[in-house]
ZAGU-211512 format. One line per field, with one value per residue (C-alpha): residue number from 1; residue in one letter; chain; x, y, z. Coordinates in pm, 1 decimal. Layout:
<nodes>
seq: NUM; ...
type: A; ...
mol: A; ...
x: X; ...
y: Y; ...
z: Z; ...
</nodes>
This chain:
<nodes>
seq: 1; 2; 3; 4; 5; 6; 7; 8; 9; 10; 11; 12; 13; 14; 15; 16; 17; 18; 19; 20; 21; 22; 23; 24; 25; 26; 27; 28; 29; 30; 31; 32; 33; 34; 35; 36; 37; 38; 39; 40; 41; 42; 43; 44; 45; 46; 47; 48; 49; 50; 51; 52; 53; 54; 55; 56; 57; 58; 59; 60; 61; 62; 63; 64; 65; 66; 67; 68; 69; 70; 71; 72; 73; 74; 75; 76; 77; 78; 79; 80; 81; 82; 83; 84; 85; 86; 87; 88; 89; 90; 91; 92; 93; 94; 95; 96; 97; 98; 99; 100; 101; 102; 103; 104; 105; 106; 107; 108; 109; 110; 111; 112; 113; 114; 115; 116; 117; 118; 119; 120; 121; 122; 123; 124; 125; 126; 127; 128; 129; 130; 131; 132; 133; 134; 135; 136; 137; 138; 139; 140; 141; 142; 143; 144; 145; 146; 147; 148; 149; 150; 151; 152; 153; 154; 155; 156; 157; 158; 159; 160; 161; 162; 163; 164; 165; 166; 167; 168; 169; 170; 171; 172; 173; 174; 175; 176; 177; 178; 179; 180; 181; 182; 183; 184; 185; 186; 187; 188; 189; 190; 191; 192; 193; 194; 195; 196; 197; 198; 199; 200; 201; 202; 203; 204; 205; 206; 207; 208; 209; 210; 211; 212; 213; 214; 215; 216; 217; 218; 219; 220; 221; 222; 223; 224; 225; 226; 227; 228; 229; 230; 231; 232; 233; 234; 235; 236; 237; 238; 239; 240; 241; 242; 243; 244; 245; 246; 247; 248; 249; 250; 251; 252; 253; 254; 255; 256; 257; 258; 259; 260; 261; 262; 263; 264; 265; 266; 267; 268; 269; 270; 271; 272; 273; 274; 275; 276; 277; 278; 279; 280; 281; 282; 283; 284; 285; 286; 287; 288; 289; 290; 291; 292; 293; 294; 295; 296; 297; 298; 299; 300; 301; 302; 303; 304; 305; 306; 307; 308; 309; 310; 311; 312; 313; 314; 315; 316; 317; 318; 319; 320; 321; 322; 323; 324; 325; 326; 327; 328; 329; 330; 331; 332; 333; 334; 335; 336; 337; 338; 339; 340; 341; 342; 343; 344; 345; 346
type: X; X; X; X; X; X; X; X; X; X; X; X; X; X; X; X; X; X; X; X; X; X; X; X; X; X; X; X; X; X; X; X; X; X; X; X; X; X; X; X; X; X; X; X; X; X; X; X; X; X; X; X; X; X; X; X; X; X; X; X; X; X; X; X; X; X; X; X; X; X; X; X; X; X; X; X; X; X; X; X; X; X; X; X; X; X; X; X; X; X; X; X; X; X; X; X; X; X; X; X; X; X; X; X; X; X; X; X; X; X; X; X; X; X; X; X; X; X; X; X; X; X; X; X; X; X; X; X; X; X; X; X; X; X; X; X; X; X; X; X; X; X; X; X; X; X; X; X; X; X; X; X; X; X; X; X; X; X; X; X; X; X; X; X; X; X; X; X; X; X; X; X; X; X; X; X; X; X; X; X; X; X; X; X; X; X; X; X; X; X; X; X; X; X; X; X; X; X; X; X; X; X; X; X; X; X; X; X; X; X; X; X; X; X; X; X; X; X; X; X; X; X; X; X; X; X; X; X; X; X; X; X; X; X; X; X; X; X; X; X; X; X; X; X; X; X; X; X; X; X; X; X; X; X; X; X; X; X; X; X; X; X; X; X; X; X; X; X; X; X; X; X; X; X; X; X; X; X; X; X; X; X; X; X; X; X; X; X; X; X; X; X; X; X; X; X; X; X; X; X; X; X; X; X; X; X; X; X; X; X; X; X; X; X; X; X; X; X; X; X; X; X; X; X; X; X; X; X; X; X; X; X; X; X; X; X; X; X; X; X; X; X; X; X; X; X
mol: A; A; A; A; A; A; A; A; A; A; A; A; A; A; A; A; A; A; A; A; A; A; A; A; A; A; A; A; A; A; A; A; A; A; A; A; A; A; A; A; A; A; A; A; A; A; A; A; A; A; A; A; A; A; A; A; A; A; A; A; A; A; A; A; A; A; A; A; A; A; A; A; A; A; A; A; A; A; A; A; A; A; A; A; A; A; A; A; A; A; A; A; A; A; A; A; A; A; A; A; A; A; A; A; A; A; A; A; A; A; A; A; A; A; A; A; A; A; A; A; A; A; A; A; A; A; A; A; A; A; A; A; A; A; A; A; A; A; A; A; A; A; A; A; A; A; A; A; A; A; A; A; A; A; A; A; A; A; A; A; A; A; A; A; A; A; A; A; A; A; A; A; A; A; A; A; A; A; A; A; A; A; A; A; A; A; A; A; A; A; A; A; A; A; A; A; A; A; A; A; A; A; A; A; A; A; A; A; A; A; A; A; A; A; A; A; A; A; A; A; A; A; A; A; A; A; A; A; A; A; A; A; A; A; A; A; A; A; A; A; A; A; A; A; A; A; A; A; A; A; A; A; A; A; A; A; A; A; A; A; A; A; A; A; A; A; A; A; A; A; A; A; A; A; A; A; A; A; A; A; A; A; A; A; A; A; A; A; A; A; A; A; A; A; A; A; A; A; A; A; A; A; A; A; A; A; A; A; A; A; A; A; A; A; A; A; A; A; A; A; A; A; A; A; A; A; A; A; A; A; A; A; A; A; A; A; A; A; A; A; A; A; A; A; A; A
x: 575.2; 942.5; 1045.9; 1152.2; 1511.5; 1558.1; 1545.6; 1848.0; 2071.8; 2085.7; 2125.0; 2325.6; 2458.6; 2215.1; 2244.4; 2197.0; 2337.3; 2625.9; 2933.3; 3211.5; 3578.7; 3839.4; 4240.4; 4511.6; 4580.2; 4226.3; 4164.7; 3783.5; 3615.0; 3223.5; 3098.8; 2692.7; 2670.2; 2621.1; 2626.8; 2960.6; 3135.9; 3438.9; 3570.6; 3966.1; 4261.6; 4625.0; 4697.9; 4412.0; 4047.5; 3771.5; 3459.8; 3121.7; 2932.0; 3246.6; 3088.2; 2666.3; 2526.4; 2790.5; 2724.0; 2764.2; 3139.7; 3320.0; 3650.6; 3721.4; 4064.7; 4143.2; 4376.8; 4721.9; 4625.8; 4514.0; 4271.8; 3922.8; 3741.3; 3383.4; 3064.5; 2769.4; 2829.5; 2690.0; 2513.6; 2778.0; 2993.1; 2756.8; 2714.1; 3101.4; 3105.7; 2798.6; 2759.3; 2724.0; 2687.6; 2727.7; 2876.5; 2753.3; 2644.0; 2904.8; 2786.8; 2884.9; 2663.2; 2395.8; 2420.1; 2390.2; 2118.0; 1881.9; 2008.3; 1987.8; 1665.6; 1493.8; 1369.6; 1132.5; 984.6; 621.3; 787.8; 693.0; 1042.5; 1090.4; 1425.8; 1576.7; 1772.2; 1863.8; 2199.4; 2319.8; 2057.4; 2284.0; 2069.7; 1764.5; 1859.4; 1931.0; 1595.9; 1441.5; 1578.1; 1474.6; 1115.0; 1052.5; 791.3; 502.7; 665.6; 687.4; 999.1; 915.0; 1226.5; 1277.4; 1564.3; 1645.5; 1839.1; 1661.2; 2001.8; 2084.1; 1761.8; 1772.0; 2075.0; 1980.1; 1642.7; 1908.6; 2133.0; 1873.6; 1690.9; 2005.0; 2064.4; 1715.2; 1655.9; 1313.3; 1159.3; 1111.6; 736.8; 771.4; 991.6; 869.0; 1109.6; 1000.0; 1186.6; 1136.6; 1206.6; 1112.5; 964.7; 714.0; 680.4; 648.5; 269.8; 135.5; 291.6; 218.5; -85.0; 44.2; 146.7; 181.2; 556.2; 750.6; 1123.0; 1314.5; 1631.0; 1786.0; 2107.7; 2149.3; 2317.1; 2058.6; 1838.3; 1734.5; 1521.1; 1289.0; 1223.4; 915.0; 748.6; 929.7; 692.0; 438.8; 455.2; 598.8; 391.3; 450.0; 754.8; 853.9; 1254.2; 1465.4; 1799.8; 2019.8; 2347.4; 2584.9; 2956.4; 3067.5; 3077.8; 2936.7; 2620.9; 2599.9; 2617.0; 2360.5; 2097.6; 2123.5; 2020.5; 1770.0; 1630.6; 1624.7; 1530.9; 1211.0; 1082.6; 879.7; 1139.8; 1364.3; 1695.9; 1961.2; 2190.0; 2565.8; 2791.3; 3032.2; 3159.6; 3546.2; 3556.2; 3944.5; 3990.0; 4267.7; 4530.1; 4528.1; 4814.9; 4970.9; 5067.1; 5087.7; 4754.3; 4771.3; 4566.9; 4557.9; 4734.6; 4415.3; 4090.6; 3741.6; 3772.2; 3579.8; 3264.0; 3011.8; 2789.8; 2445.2; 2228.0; 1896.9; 1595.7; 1264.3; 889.0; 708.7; 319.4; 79.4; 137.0; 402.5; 747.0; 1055.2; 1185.7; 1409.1; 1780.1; 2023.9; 2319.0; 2370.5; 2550.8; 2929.1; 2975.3; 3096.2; 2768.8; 2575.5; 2718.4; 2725.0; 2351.7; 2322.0; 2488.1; 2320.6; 1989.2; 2137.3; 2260.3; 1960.6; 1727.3; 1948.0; 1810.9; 2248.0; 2235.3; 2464.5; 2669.7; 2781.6; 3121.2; 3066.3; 2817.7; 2981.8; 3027.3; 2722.6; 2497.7; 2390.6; 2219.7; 2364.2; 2682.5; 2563.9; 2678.7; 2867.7; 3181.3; 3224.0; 3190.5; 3485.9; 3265.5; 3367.7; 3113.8; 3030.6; 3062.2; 2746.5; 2937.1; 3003.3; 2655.5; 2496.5; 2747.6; 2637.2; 2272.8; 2321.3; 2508.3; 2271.8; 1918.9; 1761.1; 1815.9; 1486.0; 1345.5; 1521.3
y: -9658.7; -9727.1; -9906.4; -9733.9; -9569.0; -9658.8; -9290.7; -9262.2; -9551.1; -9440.8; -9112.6; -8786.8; -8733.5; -8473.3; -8295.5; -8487.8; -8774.2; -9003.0; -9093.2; -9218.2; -9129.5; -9353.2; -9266.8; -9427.3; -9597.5; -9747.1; -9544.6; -9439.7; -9170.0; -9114.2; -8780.1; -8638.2; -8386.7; -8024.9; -7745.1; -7464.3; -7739.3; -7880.0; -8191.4; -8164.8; -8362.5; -8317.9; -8304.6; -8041.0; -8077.7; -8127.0; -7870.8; -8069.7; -7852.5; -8038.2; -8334.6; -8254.3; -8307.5; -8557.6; -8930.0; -9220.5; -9370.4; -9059.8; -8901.3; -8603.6; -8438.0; -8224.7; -7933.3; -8109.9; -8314.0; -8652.1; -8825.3; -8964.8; -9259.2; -9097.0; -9403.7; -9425.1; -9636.2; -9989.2; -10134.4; -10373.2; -10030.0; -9815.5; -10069.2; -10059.1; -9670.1; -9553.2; -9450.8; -9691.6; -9774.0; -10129.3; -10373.9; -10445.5; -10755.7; -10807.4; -10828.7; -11147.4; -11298.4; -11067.2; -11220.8; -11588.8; -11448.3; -11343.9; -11659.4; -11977.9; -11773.1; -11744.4; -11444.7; -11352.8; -10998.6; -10954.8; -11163.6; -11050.9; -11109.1; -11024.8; -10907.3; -10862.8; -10669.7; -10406.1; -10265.8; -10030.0; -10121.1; -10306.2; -10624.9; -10417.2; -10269.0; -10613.4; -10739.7; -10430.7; -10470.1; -10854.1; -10844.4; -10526.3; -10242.9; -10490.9; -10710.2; -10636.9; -10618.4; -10565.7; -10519.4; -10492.5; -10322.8; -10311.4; -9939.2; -9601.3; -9477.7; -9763.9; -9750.1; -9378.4; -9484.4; -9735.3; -9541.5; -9258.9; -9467.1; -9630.5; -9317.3; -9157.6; -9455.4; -9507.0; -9148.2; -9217.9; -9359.8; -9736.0; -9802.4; -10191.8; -10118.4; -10106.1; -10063.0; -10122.8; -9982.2; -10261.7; -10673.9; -10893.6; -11121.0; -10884.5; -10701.0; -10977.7; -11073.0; -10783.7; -10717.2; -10997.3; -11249.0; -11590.2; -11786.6; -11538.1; -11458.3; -11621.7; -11563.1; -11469.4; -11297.6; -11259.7; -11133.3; -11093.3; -11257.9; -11528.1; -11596.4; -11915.7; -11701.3; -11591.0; -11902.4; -11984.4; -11661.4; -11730.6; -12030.7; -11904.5; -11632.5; -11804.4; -12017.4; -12382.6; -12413.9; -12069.2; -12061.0; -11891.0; -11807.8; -11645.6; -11483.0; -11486.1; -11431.6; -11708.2; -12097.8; -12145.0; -11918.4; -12146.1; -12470.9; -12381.4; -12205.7; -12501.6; -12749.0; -12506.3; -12551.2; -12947.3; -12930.5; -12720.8; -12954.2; -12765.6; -12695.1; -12906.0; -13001.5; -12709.7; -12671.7; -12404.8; -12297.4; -11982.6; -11797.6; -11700.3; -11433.7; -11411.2; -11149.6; -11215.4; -10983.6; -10956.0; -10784.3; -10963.9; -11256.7; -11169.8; -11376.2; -11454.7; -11461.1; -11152.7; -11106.7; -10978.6; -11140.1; -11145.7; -11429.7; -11522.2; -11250.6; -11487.6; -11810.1; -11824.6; -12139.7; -12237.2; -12418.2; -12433.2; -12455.4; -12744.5; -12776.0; -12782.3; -13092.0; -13247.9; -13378.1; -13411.9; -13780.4; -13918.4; -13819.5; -14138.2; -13905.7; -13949.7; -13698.4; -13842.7; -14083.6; -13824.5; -13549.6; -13857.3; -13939.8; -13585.0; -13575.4; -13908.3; -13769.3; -13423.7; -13626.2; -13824.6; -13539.7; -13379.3; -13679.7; -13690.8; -13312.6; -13251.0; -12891.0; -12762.4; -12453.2; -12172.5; -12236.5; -12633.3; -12503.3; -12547.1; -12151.8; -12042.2; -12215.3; -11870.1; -11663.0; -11354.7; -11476.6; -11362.1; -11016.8; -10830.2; -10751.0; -11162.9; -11231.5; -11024.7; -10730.3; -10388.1; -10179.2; -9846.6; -9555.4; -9327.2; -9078.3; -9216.0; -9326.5; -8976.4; -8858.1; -9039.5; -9030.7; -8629.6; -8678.4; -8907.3; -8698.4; -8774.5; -8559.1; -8398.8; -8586.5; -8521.6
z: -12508.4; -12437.5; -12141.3; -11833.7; -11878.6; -12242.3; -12365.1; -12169.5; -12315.0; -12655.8; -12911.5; -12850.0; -12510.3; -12311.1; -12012.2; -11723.5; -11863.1; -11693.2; -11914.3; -11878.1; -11993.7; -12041.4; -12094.1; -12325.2; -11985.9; -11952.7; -11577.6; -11617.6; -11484.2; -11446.2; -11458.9; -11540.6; -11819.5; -11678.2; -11906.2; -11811.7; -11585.9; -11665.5; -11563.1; -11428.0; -11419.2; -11324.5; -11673.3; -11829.0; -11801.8; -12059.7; -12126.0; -12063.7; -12349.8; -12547.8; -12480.2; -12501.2; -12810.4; -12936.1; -13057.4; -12759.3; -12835.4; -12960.0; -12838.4; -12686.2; -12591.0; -12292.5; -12254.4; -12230.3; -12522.2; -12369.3; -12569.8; -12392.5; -12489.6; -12411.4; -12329.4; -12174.6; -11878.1; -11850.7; -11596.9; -11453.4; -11489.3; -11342.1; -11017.7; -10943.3; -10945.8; -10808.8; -10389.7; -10160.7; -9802.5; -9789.0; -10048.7; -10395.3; -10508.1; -10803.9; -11203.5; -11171.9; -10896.3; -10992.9; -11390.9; -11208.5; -10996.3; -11297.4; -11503.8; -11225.7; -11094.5; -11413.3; -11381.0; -11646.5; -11757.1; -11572.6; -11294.0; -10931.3; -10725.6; -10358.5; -10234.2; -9888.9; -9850.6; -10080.3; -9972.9; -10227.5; -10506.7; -10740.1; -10777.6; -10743.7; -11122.8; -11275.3; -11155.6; -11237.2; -11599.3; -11601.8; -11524.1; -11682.4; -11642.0; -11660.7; -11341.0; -10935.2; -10740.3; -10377.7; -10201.6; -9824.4; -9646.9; -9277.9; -9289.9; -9383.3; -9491.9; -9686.5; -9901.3; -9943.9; -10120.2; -10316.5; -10459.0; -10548.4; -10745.8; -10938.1; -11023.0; -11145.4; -11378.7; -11487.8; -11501.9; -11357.6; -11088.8; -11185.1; -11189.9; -11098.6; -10787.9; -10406.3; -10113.6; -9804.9; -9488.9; -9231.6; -9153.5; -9424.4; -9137.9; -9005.3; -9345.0; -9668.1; -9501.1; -9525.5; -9873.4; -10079.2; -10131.4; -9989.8; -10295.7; -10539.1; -10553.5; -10849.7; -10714.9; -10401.1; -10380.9; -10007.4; -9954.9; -9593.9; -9273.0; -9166.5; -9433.4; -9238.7; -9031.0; -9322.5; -9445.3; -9335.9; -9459.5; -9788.8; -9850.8; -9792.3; -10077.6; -10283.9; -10586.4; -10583.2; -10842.5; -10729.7; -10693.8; -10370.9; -10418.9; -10155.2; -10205.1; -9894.7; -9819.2; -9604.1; -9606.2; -9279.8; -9342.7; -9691.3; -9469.1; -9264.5; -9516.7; -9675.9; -9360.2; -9283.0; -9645.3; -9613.2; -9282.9; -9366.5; -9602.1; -9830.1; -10095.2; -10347.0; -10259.4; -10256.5; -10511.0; -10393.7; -10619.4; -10674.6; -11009.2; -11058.5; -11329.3; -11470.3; -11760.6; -12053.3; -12142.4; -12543.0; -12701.7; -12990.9; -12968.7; -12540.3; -12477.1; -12091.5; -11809.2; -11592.2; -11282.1; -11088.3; -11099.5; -10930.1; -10673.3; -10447.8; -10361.3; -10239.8; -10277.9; -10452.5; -10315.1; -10509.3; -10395.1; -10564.0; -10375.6; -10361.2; -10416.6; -10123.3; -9873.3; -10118.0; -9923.9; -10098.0; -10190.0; -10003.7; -10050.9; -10206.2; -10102.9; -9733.8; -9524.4; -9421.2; -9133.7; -8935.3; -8968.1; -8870.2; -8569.5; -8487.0; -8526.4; -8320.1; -8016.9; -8029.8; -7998.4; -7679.2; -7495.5; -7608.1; -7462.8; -7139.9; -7057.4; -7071.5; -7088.4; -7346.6; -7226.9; -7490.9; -7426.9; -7544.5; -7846.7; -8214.4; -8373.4; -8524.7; -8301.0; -8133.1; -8417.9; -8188.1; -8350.9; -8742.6; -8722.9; -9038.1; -8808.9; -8759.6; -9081.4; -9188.7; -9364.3; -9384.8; -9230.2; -9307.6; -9024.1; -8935.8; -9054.2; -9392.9; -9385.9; -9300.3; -9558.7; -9845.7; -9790.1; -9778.6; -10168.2; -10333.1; -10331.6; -10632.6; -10952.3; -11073.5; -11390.5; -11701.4
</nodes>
């Protein structure tokens, strides 16, 4: 039995199928195979039945005699095009996300939250039909959107894949068996707040990795993490992808890359009633003595108004808006969500 979705990455194009064409000037365009459309241009268009039956990586040419590169899409390609309400983790976080998680086929992985379902196709691809992803997603319209988009590229609904429409706090207890999670995935605005129902699902040596956008949410995930004292000490980093333009002896970096997107931060669970050693690498002078004279005040009964409080003190403060995200509109959302019903199977 093959595995789910791999009848639909290889042999003829069929109908139903998503390709992709690509111009002499490299712009690409993602259509799905129906029989008597046509796909259009400003300069001619190009029959679909042209384009059914024919091997993947062929080349087709339209009316005005432009010449298409014609491939099934990848996943990284498929992620970048597809609909989506809120941003997309990035092939490149979501390749360090399966790699510096280890996630392994027959894995079970939790994920919160599931945005457009990008990540939710790498991880179903990495732990395979035999493994468990149980993802949890805040929004209705947000996971409508990501089942859609993930049975359009699987052509099937995944059979290792749960979605659950509700707070991973309230929800992940009643999904799970404590302790029997291998990995956890959160990509989400406070994933502080979720970390004590984290431990307990996960297996001792289990790993948690979040993914989030700013430095600040990364400074204090991480605290929260050491301060919890269950898990290993954090490890933050970030991935810079810069292509290469190659044309003769024109080998350069190019002009545009993918900068910054976010930061992944890693932290693995410890066994039952086992504390971390002590750290050798002390926090600066400076983080110390802010520590020491939050405990004074804090002994004193000073009360601490808002307007004195560092940012990010209030968790009321962890909004998308203040972090600088674009935010979809309820229109755009009910939009979407009213394009992306699921195709029947193929």
């Amino acid at each position: 039995m093959s595995a789910t979705g791999s009848a639909y990455r290889r042999g003829p194009f069929r109908e139903g199928d998503r390709v992709q064409l690509t111009d002499p000037k490299g712009r690409m365009h993602t259509i799905t195979l129906t029989p008597g459309k046509q796909f259009h241009t400003h300069r001619g268009h190009v029959k679909h039945d042209d384009l059914i039956g024919e091997p993947d990586g062929s080349t087709v040419t339209n009316t005005a005699g432009t010449q298409y590169l014609v491939l099934r899409p990848l996943l990284s390609d498929y992620v970048m095009s597809m609909p989506r309400g809120a941003a997309v983790v990035y092939p490149k976080d979501a390749g360090q996300v399966i790699q510096m998680a280890d996630v392994f086929p027959g894995a079970s992985v939790v994920e919160a939250g599931v945005g457009s379902g990008a990540l939710s196709m790498s991880l179903l691809r990495a732990v395979g039909d035999t493994g468990r992803v149980h993802s949890f997603e805040r929004r209705e319209d947000f996971a409508t959107i990501a089942r859609a988009n993930a049975h359009a590229f699987f052509g099937e609904d995944h059979p290792a894949w749960t979605v659950t429409v509700g707070d991973l706090v309230e929800s992940l207890p009643d999904a799970v068996e404590p302790g029997s999670v291998d990995r956890v995935v959160l990509d989400m605005l406070a994933p502080w707040e979720c970390l004590e129902v984290v431990a307990d699902a996960l297996a001792p040596g289990g790993v948690l990795i979040c993914y989030v956008a700013t430095a600040t949410q990364l400074s204090k995930v991480g605290e929260a993490m050491r301060d919890f004292g269950t898990f290993t000490e954090p490890q933050a980093w970030e991935s810079l992808v810069r292509g290469w333009h190659l044309e003769g002896l024109a080998v350069r970096p190019q002009h545009r890359m993918h900068g910054h997107t976010g930061f992944l931060i890693s932290t693995r669970r410890l066994a039952p009633g086992v504390t971390p050693p002590p750290r050798k690498r002390r926090p600066g002078r400076g983080y110390a003595a802010q520590e020491e004279a939050a405990d004074e005040e804090a002994s004193k009964g000073t009360d601490v108004t808002a307007a004195e409080a560092p940012p990010g003190t209030d968790d009321a403060e962890w909004t998308s808006e203040a972090l600088g995200e674009r935010v979809a509109s309820a229109k755009r959302m009910r939009k979407l969500a009213r394009g992306v019903v699921p195709p029947s199977p193929r």
